[in-house]
C-alpha positions, 0 to 999 in steps of 0.5 A: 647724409642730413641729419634727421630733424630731432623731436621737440621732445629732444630739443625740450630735453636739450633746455630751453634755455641751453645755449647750445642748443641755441647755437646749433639753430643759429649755426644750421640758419646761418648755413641755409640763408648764407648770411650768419650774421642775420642769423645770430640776430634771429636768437633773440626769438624763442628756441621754437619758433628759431628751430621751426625758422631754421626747419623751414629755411633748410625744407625751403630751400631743397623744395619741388616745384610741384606747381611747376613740374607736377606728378605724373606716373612712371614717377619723375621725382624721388621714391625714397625718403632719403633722397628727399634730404639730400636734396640733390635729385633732377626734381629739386634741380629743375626747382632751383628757382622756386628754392631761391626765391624761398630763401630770399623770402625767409631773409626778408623775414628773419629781418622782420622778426627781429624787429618783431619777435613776438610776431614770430610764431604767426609770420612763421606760420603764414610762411609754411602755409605759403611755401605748401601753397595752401590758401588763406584759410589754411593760414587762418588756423595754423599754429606754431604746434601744428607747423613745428610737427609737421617740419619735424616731420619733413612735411613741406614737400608732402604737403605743397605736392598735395595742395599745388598737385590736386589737378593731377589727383582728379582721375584714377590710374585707370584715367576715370574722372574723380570729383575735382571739388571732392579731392580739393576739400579732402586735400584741404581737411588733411592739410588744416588737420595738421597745421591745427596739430590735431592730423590724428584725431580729424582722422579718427574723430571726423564722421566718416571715419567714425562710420568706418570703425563703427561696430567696434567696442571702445576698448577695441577702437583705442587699441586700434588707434594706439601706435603700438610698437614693439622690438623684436629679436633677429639673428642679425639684431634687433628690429622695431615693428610699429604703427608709425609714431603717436601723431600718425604724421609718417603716414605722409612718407609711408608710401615712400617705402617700396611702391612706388605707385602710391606716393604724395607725388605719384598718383596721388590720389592713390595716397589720400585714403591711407592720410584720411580714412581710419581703417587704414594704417601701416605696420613699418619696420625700422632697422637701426643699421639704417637710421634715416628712416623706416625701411619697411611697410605693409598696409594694415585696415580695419575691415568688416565682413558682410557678417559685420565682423571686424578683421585685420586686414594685412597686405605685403610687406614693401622693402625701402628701395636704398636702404642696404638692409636684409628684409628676409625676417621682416614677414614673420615680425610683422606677423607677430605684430600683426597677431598680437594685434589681432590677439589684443583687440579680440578680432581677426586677422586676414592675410594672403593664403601664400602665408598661412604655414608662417601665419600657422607658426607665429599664431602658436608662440601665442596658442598651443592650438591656433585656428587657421581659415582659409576663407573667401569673404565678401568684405564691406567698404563703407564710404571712404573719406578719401573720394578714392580706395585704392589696394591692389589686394581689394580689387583689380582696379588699383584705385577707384571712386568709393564714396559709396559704400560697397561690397568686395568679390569674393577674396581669397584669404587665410584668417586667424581667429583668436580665442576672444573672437571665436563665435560663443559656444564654438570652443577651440576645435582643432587648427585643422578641422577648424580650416575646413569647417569655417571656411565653408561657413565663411564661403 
């Protein structure tokens, strides 16, 4: 399979100035444009901006047509990561045209950037932000930090699909209209927020997004916006239980695990509240026995209850559709990140009641006696940022307009109620009678 893209943490390990490393950007160029020698020319840029020519010509050139073939549900494109890096799907097939002409325009390029290298960055920008089929704003503030993350981050097709496939994101699953002009400036702030390299803190920092966490200490926002991450042990090996990565730019792929129905290419609309909301988040699962990727992911918010008490809200875990790997201890680990989570920020945790034994279980590696709720809470949707919510958990309509602030039905739910969360001068009552006691008064 391809090679995932390194970090530029890695390529700034490898040295700026190593010669390897140089030449390995010069050799996978060479390969994509079928033109060595023009490659080589193109060494005299600096290793950044070569490394981000090299990620454009190799994304451009196994990149849909999504102005052409659009999205659509039952999904017509590819429902996992890996195959996107192969390249070798009916969608990108059908795109052979369009990819030919990307690598005819990054020959023309590579030409005029090395007789114009210190125009590299800004050429190199205004060409990602063409291939994604943003507008000229976009190109206005692009920047090589912004661009260079989201090629690490495998965000051509992401991106273009957003941007060229905003007509199919104007109605719900359901075929209710959504405000055109709405969807088009949440498409626009999300993909401006990653060409300014500053994807996470728009998501966090952006009023509506403030207005969602407001209520929240400042010690429990940092923690909720921290990508915490953490290794845990299983009989087959050691799994990774994280937040995505620090710049939150996985949350573009996401979606791809499991689903499918929420991707940036299948009803996409269903996709824009997990990019542009800050109570939404995921908990994903990396194996190392399959690195291309994470293999696994649960949609994790943050949530309040009509009481205006904040919780962690968890939905079920999503397997990678490919990925040969076991997932059958992944509820328990994500439970454990889950709760510590829970544990860290002082606030509670909600869950599907099918889980409570298990929930039960991993609370008390924490606490002798933890409390367990079963609970049916109306819980409190501030405005969402997205135009849309879209959960199958929060309601029975998959996705819907919410540009306004709601209040769900009544939800079936199991809770755990941390130490730090419980209510001043309730104490610690026993797991059971705490079940029966508070979720009466949760009713």
């Amino acid at each position: 399979a391809p090679k995932r893209p390194r970090s530029a943490a890695a390529e700034k390990a490898a040295g700026a100035e190593n010669p390897a490393a140089r030449a390995e950007q010069v050799v996978a160029l060479g390969k994509v444009l079928g033109d060595d020698s023009l490659a080589v020319r193109c060494s005299c840029l600096g290793l950044r901006e070569l490394r981000a020519l090299r990620l454009l010509a190799e994304q451009a050139a196994r990149g849909i047509d999504y102005r052409r073939l659009g999205h659509g549900f039952p999904p017509q494109h590819p429902t996992d990561r890996l195959t996107y890096r192969e390249g070798q799907h009916p969608s990108f097939q059908k795109s052979q045209q369009r990819s030919q002409e990307s690598v005819f325009a990054l020959r023309k390029l590579c030409e005029q950037l090395v007789a114009q290298k210190d125009q590299a960055a800004a050429r190199i920008c205004s060409q990602f932000v063409h291939e994604i089929g943003a507008g000229s704003q976009a190109a206005q503030v692009a920047t090589l930090d912004g661009v260079l993350s989201a090629l690490e981050g495998e965000l051509l097709n992401p991106l273009r699909s957003l941007n060229e496939g905003k007509s199919w994101m104007c109605q719900t699953f359901s075929k209710h209209p959504l405000p055109s002009e709405a969807i088009d400036r949440t498409v626009r702030d999300i993909t401006q927020s990653v060409l300014q390299d500053s994807f996470k803190r728009w998501r966090y920092g952006n009023p509506v997004g403030r207005r969602q966490l407001q209520g929240l200490s400042n010690s429990q926002l940092a923690k909720w916006q921290e990508a915490t991450s953490g290794w845990m042990k299983l009989a087959s090996g050691s799994i990774r239980v994280h937040e995505d990565e620090d710049n939150e730019l996985g949350l573009f792929w996401a979606t791809k695990i499991g689903g499918p129905s929420h991707g940036f290419d299948v009803e996409g609309q269903c996709h824009l509240p997990l990019l542009a909301n800050a109570r939404s988040k995921v908990i994903l699962v990396s194996d190392p026995s399959y690195p291309h990727h994470p293999v696994g992911r649960a949609h994790f918010k943050l949530l309040f209850t009509v009481a205006n008490q904040p919780l962690l809200w968890l939905e079920t875990v999503n397997k990678d559709f490919r990925a040969p790997v076991d997932p059958g201890p992944w509820g328990s680990a994500v439970l454990m990140h889950a709760v510590a989570k829970a544990n860290a920020m002082g606030v509670m945790l909600s869950c599907e009641p099918r889980l409570g034994p298990t929930l039960a279980g991993v609370a008390a590696t924490f606490h002798p006696s933890p409390v367990i709720v079963q609970a049916q809470d109306r819980l409190v949707l501030r405005p969402s940022n997205a135009v849309v919510e879209a959960s199958d958990y929060l309601s029975n309509k998959h996705d819907w307009l919410q540009m306004t602030e709601e209040t769900t039905e009544p939800l079936p739910r199991v809770l755990y109620i941390p130490p730090s969360a419980m209510p001043p001068g309730a104490g610690s009552p026993a797991p059971a009678a705490a079940a029966s006691s508070a979720a009466g008064a949760r009713l």
